[in-house]
C-alpha positions as CSV (number, residue, x, y, z in Angstrom):
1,X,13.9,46.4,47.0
2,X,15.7,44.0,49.8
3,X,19.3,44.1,50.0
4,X,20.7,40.2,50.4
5,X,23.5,39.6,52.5
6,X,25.5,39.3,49.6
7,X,25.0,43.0,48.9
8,X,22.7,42.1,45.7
9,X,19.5,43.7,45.9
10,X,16.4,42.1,44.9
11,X,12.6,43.2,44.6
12,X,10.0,41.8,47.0
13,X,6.7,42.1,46.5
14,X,4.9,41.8,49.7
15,X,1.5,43.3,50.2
16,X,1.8,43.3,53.3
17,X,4.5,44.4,56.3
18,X,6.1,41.8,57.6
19,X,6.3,41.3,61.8
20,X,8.5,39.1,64.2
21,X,7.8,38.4,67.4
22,X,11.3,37.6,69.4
23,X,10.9,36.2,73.6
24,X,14.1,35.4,75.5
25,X,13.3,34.2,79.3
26,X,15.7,34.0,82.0
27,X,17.5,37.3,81.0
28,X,19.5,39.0,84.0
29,X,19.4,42.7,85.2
30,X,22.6,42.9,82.4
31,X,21.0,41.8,79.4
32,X,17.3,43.0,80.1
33,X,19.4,46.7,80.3
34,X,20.9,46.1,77.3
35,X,17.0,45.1,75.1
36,X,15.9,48.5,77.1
37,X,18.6,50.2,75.7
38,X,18.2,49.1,71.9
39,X,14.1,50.0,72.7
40,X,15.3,53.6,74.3
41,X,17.4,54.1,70.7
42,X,13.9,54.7,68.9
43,X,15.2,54.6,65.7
44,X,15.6,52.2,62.5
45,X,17.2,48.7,62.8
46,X,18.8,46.0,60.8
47,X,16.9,42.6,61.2
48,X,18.0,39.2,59.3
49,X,15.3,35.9,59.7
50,X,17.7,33.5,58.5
51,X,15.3,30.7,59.0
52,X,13.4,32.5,56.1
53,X,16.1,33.9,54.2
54,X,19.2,35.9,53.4
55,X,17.4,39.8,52.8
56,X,17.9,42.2,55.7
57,X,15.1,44.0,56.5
58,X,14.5,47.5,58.2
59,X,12.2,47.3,61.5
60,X,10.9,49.1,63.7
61,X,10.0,48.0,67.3
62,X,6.1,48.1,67.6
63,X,6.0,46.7,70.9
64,X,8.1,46.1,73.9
65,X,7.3,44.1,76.9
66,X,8.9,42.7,80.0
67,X,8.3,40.7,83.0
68,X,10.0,39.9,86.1
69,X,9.9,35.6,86.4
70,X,7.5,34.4,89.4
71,X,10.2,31.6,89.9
72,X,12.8,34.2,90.6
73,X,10.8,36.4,93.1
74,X,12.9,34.7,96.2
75,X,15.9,34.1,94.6
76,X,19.4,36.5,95.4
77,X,19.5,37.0,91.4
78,X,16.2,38.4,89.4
79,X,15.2,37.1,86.1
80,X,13.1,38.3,83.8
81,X,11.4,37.7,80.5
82,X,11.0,40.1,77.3
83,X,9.1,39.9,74.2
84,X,9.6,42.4,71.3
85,X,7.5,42.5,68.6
86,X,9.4,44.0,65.0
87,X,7.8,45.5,62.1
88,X,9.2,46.2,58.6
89,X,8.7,49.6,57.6
């Protein structure tokens, strides 16, 4: 069952787990701190793909990367780029 954002709930039948890849580049040290701390929770989370549809889905992260930019290595303020890879459980 997938629970809609209308709090109807709705059967899916997928035969296979669904996974999301999100990247973000140019983060600062604040919002790269706050991705490490949502990967440091280890636990369950809420994801919505509204360019697919209305359901929520319960994920897991499966992978967690980061990199600091080349293009920032001289520069007074780091940035960096992250890639997290979800997968429904």
């Amino acid at each position: 069952m997938v629970r809609m954002s209308d709090g109807s709930y709705r059967v899916a039948l997928y035969k296979n787990k669904r996974t999301w890849t999100l990247t973000w580049d140019n983060l600062t040290d604040a919002q790269l701190a706050i991705l490490e701390s949502v990967h440091a929770y280890n636990t369950a989370l809420r994801f919505q793909n509204g360019w697919v549809s209305a359901a929520w889905y319960n994920v897991v992260i499966a992978d967690y990367r980061t990199n600091l930019n080349a293009d920032s290595l001289h520069r007074p303020v780091k940035r960096y780029s992250a890639t997290i890879q979800l997968r429904e459980f």
